[in-house]
C-alpha positions as CSV (number, residue, x, y, z in Angstrom):
1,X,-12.1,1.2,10.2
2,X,-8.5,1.6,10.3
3,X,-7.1,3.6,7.2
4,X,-5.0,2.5,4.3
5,X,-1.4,4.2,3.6
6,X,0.0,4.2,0.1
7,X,3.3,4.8,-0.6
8,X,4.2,6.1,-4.4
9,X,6.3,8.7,-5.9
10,X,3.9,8.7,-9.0
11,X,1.2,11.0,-7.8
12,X,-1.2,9.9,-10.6
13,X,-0.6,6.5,-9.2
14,X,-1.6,7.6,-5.6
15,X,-4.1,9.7,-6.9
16,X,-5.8,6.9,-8.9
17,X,-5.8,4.0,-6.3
18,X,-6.7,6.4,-3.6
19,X,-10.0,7.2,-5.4
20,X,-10.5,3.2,-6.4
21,X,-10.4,2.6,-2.6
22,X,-12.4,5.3,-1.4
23,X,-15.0,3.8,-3.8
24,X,-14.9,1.1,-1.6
25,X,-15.1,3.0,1.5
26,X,-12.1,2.6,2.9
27,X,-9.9,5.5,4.0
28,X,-7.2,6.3,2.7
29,X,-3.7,8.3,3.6
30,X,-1.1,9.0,0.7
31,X,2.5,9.7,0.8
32,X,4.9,10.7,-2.0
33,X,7.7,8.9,-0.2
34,X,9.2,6.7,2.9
35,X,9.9,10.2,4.7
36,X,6.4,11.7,4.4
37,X,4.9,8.1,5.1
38,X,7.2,8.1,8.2
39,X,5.5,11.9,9.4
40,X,2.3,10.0,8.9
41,X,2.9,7.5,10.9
42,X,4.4,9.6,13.9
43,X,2.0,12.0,13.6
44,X,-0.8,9.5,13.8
45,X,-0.5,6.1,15.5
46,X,0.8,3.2,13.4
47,X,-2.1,1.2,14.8
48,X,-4.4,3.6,12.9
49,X,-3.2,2.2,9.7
50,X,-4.3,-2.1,9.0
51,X,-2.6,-2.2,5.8
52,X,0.4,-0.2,4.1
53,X,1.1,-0.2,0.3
54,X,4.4,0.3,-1.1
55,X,6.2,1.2,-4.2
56,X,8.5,-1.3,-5.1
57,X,9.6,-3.7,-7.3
58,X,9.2,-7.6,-7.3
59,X,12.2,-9.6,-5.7
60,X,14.2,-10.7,-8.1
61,X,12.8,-9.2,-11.2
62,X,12.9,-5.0,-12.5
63,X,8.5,-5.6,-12.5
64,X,7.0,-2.3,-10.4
65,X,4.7,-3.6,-8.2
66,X,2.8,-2.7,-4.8
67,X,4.1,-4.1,-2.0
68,X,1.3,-4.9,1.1
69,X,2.3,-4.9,4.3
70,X,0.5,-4.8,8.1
71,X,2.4,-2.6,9.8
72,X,1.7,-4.6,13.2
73,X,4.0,-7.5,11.5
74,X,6.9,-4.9,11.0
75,X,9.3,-6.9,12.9
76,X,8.4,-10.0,10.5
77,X,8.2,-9.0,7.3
78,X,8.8,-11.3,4.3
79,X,9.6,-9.2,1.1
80,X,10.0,-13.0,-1.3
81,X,6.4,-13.6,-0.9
82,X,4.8,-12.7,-4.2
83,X,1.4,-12.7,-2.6
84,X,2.4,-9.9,-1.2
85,X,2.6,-7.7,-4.4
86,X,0.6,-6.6,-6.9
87,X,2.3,-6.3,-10.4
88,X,1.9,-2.5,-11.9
89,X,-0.2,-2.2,-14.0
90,X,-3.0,-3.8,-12.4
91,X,-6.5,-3.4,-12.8
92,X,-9.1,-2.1,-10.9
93,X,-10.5,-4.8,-9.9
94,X,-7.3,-6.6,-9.2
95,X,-6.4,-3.9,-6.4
96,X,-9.8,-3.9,-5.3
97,X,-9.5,-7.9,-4.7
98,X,-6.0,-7.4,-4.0
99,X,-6.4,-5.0,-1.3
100,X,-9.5,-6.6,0.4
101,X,-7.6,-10.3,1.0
102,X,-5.0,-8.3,2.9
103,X,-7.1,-6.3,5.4
């Protein structure tokens, strides 16, 4: 199974959707910021990563949010489709359902 890389500067944010998704068996690689996610991914492979969530904030708007992305669409990414975020907070269950229609 390919592992899960989330990006947050909040570490009680990382730290909390990290354990959510390891409840669901899926592994999971944190990073405080783009720099430290960017040493991830060259010290690994990209392809060892199906899905990448980011700190951000909806397009448009000031709402925190997660943003999803596959990293094997990097050359195509869409950041105006709201499908593609979560809105902070969210629920357990919302990332958990979240998280599983991306990967």
């Amino acid at each position: 199974m390919k592992s899960i890389m989330i990006v947050d500067d909040e570490k009680n944010i990382l730290s909390e959707v990290k354990n959510i998704l390891e409840e669901e068996n899926f592994n999971v690689v944190t990073a405080e910021n783009s720099r430290k996610a960017f040493e991830l991914i060259d010290t690994c492979k990209e392809d060892d990563f199906g899905l990448i969530l980011i700190d951000s904030l909806i397009p448009d708007t000031n709402i925190p949010a997660l943003f999803s992305m596959k990293p094997s669409n990097k050359k195509n990414i869409d950041t105006t489709k709201k499908e593609d975020f979560l809105q902070k907070p969210f629920t357990k269950k919302q990332l958990r359902d979240f998280v599983k229609n991306k990967v």
